[in-house]
TORPA-4810 file (N, C-alpha, C, O; in nm, 3 decimals):
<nodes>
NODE_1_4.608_10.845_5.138_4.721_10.923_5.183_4.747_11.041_5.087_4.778_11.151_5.132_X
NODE_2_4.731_11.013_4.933_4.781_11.117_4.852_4.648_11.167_4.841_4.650_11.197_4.721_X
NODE_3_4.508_11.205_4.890_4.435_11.268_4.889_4.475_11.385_5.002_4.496_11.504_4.981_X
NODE_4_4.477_11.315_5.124_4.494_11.361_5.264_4.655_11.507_5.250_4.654_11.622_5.293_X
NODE_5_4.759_11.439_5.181_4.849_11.549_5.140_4.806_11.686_5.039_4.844_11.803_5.048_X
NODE_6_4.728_11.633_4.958_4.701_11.781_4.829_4.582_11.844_4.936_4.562_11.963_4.915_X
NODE_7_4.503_11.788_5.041_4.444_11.864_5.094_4.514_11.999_5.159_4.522_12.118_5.127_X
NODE_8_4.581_11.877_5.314_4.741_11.954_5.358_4.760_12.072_5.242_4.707_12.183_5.257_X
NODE_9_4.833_12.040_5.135_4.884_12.169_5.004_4.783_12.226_4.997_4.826_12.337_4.968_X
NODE_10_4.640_12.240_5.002_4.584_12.358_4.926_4.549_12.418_5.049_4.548_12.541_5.045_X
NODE_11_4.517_12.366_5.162_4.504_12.478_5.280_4.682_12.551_5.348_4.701_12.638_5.432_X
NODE_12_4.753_12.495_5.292_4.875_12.558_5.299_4.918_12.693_5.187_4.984_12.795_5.207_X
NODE_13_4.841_12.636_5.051_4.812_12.755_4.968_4.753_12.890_4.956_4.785_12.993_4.898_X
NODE_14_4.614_12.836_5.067_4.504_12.943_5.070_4.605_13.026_5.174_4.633_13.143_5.147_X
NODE_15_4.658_12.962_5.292_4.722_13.016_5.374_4.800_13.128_5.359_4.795_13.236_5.419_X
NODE_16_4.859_13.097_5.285_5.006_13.153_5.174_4.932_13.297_5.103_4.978_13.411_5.108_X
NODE_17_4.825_13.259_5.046_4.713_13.356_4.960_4.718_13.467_5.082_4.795_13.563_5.081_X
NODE_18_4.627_13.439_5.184_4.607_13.522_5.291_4.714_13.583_5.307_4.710_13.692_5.251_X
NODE_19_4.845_13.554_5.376_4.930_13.650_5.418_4.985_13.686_5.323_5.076_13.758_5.366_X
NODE_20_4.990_13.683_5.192_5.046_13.771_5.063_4.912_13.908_5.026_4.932_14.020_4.977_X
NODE_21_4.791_13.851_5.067_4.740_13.935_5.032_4.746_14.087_5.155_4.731_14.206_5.129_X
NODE_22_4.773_14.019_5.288_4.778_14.098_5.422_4.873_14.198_5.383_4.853_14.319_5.376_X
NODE_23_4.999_14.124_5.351_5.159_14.212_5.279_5.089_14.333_5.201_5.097_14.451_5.233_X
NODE_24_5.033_14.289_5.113_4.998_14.389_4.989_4.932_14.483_5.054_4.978_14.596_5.038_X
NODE_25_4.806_14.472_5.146_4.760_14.582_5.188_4.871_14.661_5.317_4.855_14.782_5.334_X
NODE_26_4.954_14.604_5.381_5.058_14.670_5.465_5.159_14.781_5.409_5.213_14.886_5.444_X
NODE_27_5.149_14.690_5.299_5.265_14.790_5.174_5.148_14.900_5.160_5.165_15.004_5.223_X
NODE_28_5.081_14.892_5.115_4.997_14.999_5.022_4.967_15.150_5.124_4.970_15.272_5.106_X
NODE_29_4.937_15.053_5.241_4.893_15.121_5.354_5.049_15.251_5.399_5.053_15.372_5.419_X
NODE_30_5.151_15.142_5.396_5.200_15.238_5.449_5.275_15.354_5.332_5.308_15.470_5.356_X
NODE_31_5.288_15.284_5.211_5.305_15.415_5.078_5.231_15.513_5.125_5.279_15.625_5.144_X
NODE_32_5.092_15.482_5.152_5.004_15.574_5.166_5.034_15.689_5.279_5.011_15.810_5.267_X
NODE_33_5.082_15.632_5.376_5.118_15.732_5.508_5.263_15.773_5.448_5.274_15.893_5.473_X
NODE_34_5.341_15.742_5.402_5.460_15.763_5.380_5.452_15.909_5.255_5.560_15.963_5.236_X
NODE_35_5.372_15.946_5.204_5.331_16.030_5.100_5.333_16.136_5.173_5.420_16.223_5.166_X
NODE_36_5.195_16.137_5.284_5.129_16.219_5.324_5.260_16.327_5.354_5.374_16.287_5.381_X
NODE_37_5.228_16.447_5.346_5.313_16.595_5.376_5.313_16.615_5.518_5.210_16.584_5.578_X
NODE_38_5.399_16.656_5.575_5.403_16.684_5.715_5.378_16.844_5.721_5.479_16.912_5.703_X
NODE_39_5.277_16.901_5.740_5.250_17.062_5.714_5.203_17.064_5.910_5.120_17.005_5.980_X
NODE_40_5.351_17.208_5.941_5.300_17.212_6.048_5.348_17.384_6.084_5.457_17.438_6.065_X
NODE_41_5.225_17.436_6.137_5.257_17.574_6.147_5.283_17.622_6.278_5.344_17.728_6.291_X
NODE_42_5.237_17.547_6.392_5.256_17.618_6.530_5.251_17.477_6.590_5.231_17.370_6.533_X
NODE_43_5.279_17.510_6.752_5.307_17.411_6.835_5.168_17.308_6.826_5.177_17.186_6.818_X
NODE_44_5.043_17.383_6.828_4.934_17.260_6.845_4.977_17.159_6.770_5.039_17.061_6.812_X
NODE_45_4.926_17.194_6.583_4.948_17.140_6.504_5.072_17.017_6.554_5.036_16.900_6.543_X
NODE_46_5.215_17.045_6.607_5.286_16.945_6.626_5.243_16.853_6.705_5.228_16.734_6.679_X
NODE_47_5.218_16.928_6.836_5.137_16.821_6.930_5.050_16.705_6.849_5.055_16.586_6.881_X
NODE_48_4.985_16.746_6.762_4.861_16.665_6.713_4.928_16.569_6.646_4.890_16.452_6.652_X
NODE_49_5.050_16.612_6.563_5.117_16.498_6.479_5.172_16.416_6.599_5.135_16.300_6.618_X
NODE_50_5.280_16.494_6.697_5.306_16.381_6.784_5.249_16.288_6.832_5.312_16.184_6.852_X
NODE_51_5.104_16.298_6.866_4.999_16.224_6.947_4.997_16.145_6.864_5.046_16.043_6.913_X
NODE_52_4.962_16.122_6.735_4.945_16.018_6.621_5.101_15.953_6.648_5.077_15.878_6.743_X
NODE_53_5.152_15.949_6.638_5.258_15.879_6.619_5.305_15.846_6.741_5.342_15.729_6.744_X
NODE_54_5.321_15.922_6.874_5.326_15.843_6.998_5.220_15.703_7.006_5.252_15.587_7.033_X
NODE_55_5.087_15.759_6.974_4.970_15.648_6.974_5.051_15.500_6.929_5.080_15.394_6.985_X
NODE_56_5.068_15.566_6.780_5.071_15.411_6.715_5.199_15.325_6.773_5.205_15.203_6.787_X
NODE_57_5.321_15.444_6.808_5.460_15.346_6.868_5.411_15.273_6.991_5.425_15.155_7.023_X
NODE_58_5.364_15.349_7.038_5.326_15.281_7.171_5.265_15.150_7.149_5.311_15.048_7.202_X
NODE_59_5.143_15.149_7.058_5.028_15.052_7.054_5.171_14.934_6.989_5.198_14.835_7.058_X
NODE_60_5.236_14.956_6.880_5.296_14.915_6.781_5.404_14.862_6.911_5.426_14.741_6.908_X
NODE_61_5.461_14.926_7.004_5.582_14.857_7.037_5.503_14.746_7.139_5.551_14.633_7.130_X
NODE_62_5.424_14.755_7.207_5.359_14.694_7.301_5.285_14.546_7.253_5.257_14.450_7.324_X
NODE_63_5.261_14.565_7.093_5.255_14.453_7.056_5.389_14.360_6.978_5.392_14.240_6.949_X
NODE_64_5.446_14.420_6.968_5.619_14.336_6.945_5.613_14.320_7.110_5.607_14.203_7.147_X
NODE_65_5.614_14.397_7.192_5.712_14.304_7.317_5.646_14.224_7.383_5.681_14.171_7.488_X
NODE_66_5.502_14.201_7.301_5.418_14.077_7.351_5.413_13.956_7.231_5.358_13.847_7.251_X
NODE_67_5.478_13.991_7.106_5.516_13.870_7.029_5.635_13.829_7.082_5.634_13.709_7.110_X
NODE_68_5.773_13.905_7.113_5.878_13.913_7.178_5.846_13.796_7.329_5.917_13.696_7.341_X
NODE_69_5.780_13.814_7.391_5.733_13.710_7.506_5.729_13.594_7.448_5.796_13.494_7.472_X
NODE_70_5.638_13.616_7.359_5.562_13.476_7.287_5.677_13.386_7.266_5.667_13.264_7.279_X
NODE_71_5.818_13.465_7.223_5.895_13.366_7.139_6.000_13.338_7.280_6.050_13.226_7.290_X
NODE_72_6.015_13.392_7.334_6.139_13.380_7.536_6.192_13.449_7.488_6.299_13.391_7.476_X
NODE_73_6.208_13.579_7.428_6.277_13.665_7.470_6.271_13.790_7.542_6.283_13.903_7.494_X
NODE_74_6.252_13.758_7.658_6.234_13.829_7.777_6.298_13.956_7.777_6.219_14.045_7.809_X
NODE_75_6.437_14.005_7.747_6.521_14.102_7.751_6.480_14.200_7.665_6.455_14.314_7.703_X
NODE_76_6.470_14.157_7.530_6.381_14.290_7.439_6.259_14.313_7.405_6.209_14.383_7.317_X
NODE_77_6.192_14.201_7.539_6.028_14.241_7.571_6.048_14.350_7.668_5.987_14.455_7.649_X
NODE_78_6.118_14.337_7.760_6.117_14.442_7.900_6.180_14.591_7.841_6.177_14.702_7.895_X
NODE_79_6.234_14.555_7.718_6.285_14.687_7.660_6.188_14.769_7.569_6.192_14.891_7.556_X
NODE_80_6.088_14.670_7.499_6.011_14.707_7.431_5.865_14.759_7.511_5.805_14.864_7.489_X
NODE_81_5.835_14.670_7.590_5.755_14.727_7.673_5.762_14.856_7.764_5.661_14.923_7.784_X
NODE_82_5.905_14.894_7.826_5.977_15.032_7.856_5.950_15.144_7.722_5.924_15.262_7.743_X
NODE_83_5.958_15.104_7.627_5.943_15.202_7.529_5.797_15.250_7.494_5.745_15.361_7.479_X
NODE_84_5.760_15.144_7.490_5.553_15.171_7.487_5.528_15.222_7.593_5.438_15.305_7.581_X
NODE_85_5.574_15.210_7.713_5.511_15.253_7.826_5.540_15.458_7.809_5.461_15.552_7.821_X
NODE_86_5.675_15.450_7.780_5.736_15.611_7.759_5.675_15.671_7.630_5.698_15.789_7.608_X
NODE_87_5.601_15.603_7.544_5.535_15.660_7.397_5.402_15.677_7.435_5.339_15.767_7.380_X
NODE_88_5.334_15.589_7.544_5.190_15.590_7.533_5.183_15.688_7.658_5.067_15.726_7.675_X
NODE_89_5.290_15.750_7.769_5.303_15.831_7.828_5.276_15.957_7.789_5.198_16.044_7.826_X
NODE_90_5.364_15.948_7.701_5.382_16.090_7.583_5.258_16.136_7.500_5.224_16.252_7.473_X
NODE_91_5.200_16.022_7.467_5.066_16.051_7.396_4.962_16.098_7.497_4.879_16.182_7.461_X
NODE_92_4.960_16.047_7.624_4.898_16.069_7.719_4.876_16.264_7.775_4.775_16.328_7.804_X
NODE_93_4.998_16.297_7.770_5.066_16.385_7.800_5.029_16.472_7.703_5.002_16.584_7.748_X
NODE_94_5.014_16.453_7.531_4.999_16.524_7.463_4.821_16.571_7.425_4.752_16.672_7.412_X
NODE_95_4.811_16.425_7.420_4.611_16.472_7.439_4.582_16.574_7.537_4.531_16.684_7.517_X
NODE_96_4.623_16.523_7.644_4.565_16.649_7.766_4.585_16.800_7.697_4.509_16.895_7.716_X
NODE_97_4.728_16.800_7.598_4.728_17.000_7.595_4.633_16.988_7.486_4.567_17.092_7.481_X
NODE_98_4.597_16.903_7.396_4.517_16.933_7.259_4.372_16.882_7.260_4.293_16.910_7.169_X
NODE_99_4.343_16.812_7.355_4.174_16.780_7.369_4.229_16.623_7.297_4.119_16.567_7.294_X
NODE_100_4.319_16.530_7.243_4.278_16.413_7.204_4.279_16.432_7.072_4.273_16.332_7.001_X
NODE_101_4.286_16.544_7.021_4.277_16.494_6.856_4.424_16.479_6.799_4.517_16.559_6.808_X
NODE_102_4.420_16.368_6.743_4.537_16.336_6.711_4.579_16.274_6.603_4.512_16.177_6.568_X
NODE_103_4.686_16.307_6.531_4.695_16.262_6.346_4.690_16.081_6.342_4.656_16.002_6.430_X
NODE_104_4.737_16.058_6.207_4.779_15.922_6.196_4.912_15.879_6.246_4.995_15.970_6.243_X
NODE_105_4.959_15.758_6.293_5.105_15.742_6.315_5.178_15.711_6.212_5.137_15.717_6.096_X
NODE_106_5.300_15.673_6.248_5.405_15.650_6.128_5.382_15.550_6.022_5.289_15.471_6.038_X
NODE_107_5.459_15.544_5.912_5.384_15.452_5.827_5.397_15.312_5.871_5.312_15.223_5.875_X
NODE_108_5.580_15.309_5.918_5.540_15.160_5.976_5.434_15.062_6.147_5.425_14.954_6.206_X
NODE_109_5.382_15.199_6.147_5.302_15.141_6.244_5.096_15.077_6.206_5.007_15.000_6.242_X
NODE_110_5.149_15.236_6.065_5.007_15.180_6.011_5.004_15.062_5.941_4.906_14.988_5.946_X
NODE_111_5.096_15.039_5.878_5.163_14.897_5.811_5.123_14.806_5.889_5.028_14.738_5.852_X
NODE_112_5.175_14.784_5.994_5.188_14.692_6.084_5.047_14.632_6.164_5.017_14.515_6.186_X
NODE_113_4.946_14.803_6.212_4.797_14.738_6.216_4.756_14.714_6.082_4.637_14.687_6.067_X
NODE_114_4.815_14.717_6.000_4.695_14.671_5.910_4.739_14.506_5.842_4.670_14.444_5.761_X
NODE_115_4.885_14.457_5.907_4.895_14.347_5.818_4.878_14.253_5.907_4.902_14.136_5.877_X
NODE_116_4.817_14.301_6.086_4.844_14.191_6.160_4.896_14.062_6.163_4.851_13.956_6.208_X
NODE_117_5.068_14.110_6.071_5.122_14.002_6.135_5.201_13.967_6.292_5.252_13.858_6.321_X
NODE_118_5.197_14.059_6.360_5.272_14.003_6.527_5.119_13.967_6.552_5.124_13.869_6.627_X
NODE_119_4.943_14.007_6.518_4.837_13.894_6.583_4.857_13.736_6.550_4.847_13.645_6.631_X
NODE_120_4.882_13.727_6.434_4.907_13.555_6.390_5.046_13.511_6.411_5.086_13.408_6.356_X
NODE_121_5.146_13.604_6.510_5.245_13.515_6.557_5.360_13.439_6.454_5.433_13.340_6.454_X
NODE_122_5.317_13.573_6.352_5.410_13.489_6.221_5.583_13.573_6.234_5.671_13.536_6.156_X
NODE_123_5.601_13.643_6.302_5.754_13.739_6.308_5.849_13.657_6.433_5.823_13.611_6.544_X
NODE_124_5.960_13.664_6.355_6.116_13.591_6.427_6.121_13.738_6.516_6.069_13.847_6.493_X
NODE_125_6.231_13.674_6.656_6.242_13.820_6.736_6.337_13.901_6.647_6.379_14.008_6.692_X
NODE_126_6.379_13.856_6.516_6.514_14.003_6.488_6.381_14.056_6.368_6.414_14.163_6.317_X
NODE_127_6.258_14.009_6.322_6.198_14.058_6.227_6.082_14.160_6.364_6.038_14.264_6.314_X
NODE_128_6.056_14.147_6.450_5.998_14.202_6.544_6.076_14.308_6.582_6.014_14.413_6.598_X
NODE_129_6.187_14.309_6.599_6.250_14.433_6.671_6.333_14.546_6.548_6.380_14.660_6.559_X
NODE_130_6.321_14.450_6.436_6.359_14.553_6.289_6.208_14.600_6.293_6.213_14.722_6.307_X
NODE_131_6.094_14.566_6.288_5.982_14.620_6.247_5.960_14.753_6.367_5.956_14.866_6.318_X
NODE_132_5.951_14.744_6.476_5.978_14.819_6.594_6.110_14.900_6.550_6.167_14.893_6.659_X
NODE_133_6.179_14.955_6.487_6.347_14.965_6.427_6.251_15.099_6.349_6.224_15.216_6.374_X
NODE_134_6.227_15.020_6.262_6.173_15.086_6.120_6.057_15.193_6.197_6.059_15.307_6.151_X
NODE_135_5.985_15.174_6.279_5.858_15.281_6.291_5.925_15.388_6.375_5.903_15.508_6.362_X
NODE_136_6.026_15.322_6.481_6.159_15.430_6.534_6.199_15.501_6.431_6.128_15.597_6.401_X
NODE_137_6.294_15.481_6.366_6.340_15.563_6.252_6.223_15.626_6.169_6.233_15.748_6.173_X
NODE_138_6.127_15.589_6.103_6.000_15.647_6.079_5.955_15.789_6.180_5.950_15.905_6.139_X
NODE_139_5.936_15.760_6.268_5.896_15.881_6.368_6.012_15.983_6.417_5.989_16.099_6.451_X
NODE_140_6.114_15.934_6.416_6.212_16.037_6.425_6.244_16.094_6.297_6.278_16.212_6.288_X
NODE_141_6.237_16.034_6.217_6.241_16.122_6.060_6.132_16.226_6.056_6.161_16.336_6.010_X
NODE_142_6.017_16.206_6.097_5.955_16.316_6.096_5.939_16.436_6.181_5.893_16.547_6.155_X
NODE_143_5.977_16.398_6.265_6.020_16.480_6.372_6.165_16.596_6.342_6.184_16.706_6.394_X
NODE_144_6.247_16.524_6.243_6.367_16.602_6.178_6.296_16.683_6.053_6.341_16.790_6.011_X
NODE_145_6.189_16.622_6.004_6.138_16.693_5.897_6.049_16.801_5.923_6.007_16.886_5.844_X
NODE_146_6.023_16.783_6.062_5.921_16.908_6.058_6.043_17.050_6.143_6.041_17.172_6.128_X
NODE_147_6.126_16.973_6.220_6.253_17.088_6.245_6.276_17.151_6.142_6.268_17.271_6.114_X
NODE_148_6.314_17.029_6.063_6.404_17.120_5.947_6.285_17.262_5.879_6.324_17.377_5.901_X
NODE_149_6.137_17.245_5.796_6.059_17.325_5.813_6.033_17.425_5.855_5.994_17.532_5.810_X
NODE_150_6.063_17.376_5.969_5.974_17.484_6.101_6.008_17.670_6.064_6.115_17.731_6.056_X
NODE_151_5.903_17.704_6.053_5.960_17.898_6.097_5.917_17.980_6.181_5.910_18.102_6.173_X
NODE_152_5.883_17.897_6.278_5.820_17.913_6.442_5.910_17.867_6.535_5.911_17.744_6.547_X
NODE_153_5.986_17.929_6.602_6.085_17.885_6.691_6.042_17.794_6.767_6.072_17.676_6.747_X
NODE_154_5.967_17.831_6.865_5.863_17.684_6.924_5.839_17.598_6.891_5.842_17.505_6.971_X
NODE_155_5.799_17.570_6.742_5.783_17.392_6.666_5.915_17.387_6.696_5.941_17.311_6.789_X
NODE_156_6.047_17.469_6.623_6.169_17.406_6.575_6.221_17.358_6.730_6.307_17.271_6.739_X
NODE_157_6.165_17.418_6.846_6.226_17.368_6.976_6.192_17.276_7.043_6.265_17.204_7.110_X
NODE_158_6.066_17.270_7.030_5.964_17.146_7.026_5.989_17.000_6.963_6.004_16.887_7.008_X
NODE_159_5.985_17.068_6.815_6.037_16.945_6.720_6.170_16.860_6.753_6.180_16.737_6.760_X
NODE_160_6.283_16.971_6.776_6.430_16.874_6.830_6.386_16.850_6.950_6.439_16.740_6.963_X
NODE_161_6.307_16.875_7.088_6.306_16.768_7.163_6.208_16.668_7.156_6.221_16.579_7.240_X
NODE_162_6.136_16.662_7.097_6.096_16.527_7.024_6.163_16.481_6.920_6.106_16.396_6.853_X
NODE_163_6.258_16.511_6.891_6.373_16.417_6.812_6.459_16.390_6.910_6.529_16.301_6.861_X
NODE_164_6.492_16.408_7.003_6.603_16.389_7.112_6.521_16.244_7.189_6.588_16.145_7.215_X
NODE_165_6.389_16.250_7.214_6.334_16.145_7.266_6.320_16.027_7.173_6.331_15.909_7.207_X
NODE_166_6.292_16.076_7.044_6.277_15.944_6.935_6.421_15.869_6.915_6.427_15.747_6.895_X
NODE_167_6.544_15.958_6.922_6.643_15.901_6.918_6.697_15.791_7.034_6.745_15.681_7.009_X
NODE_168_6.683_15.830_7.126_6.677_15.736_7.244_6.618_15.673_7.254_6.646_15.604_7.352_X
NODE_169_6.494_15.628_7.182_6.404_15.539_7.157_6.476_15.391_7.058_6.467_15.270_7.077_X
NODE_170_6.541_15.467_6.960_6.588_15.414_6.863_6.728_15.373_6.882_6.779_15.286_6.811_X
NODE_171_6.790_15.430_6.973_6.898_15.357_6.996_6.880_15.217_7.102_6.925_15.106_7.074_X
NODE_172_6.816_15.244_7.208_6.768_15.055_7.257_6.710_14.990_7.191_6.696_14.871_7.219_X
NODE_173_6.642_15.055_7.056_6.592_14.927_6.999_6.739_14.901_6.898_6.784_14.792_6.862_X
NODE_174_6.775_14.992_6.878_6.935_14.902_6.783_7.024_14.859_6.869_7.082_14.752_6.850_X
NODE_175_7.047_14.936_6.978_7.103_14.815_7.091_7.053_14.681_7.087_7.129_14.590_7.054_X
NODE_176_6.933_14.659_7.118_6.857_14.502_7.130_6.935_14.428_7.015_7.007_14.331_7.035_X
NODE_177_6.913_14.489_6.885_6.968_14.398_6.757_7.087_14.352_6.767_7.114_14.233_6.748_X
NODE_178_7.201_14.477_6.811_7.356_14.416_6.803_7.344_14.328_6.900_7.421_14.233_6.897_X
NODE_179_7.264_14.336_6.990_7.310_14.227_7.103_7.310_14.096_7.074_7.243_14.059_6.978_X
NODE_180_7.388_13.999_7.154_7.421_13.910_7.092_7.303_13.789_7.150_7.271_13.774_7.268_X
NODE_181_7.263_13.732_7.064_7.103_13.615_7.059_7.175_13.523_7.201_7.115_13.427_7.249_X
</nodes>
């Protein structure tokens, strides 16, 4: 029996190892995007950042509102999935004017592919819809950062209505949170 338990403990250890080490590269990953400069001189250039970051919300919300399933919560899956559907629209929308080339997304989305934790099913629905929270606020921050920038009337008009859409993005997902479990 007390063999059969320290086994139990050390594959509970290695376990433990793994997703601390997943963390570390999620963190690192997303310092790393979080650095990067937002340099944008004309409308393409924005397009191209948008596309990166529509990409990843989309990919990023679509897999919360399929951990979101996983756990029954149906209500801020159908919300989350509404939001991927309107991000991966947008990206859709944006490849066509730029040929497809398109930047990196926000940091918390690169975070997030890279620590696959919603693949191993390890996130509560309020740590799923803060993580979905955080890449919202992430992408609308940059979207204010490249307004603020801008000395091309077109980005700066461009830029606030893609901040007008990220915000509405970000308010159903903070709706979802206040709501009551």
């Amino acid at each position: 029996m007390r063999e059969h338990a320290e086994g139990l403990a050390k594959g509970e250890l290695e376990h433990v190892s793994r997703l601390r080490s997943r963390r570390r590269a999620a963190y690192h990953a997303e310092a790393r995007a979080a650095k990067r400069p937002v340099a944008v001189n004309d409308v393409d250039q924005l397009w191209a950042v948008a596309l990166g970051l529509e990409r990843a919300s989309g990919a990023l919300d679509q897999r919360v509102a399929e951990a979101l399933e996983a756990v029954g919560d149906s209500t801020s899956a159908t919300v989350l999935h509404g939001i991927a559907r309107d991000a991966l629209g947008m990206a859709a929308t944006l490849a066509s004017r730029i040929d497809g080339r398109g930047s990196q997304g926000s940091p918390a989305a690169v975070a997030a592919s890279a620590s696959e934790v919603l693949v191993q099913g390890n996130l509560t629905v309020l740590g799923a819809l803060r993580l979905s929270l955080r890449n919202a606020e992430d992408v609308l921050q940059t979207y204010l950062t490249i307004a603020e920038r801008a000395r091309d009337e077109a980005v700066l008009r461009e830029a606030q209505r893609l901040s007008d859409l990220a915000t509405a993005r970000l308010a159903l997902i903070s709706a979802r949170l206040q709501a009551p479990a």
